[in-house]
C-alpha positions in Angstrom: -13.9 6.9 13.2 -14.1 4.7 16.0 -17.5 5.6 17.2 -20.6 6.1 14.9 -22.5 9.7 14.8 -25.3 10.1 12.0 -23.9 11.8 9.2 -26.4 15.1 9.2 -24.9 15.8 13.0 -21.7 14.8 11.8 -21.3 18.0 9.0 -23.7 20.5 10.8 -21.4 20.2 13.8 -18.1 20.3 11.3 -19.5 23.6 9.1 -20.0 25.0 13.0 -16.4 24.3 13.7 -15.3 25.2 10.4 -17.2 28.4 10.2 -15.3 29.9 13.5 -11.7 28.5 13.0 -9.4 31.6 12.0 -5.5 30.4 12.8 -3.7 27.3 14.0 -2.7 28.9 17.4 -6.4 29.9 18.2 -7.5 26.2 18.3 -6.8 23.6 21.5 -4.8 20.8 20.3 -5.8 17.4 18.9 -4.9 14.9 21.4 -3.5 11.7 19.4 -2.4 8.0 20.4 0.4 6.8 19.3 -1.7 2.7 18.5 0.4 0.1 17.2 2.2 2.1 14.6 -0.4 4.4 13.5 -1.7 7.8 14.8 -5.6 7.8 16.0 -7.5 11.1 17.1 -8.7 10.3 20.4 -10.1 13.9 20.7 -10.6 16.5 18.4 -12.0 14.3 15.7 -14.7 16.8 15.2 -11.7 19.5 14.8 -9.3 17.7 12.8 -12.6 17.8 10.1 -13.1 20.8 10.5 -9.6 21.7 9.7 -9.8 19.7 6.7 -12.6 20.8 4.8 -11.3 24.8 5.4 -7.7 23.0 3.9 -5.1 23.3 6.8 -2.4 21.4 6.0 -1.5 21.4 10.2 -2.2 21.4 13.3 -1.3 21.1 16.6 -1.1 17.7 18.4 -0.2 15.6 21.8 0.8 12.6 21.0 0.7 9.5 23.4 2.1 6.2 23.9 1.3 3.7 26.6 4.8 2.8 27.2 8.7 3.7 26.9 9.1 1.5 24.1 6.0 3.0 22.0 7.4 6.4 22.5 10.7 5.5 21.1 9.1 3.7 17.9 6.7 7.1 17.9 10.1 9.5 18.0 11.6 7.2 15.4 8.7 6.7 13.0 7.7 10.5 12.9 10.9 12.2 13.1 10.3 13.7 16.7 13.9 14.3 18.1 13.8 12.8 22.1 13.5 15.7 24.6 12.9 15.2 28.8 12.1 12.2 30.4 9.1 12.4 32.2 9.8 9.3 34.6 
């Protein structure tokens, strides 16, 4: 985590997520960069917990790069098969 909270907010906030999740398609996806080879949660950390500790193995996700050729290395790397341009 990039940014510090205080452990004792950190879980009461997580059980409080945890406590109301009830399917995969009920919950707003996580919203994930695509940083110099590696995935980072740039919101939803406090969901992708959540989804841990109740032991989803998935979830769902935008991923996004900050350039053409970070999007192909993304596709590549994760196995993402290349769909519409956007521009």
């Amino acid at each position: 985590m990039e940014y510090f909270v205080p452990h004792g907010a950190w879980e009461q906030k997580i059980t409080g997520i945890a406590s109301r999740l009830s399917e995969p398609m009920s919950v707003p996806p996580l919203i994930v960069e695509w940083r110099e080879g590696a995935l980072s949660v740039r919101d939803g950390n406090h969901r992708h917990a959540a989804m841990v500790a109740v032991g989803w193995k998935a979830a769902w996700a935008i991923i996004w790069c900050n350039c053409a050729d970070d999007c192909d290395r993304a596709r590549e790397a994760l196995g993402i098969p290349e769909g519409p341009s956007t521009g």
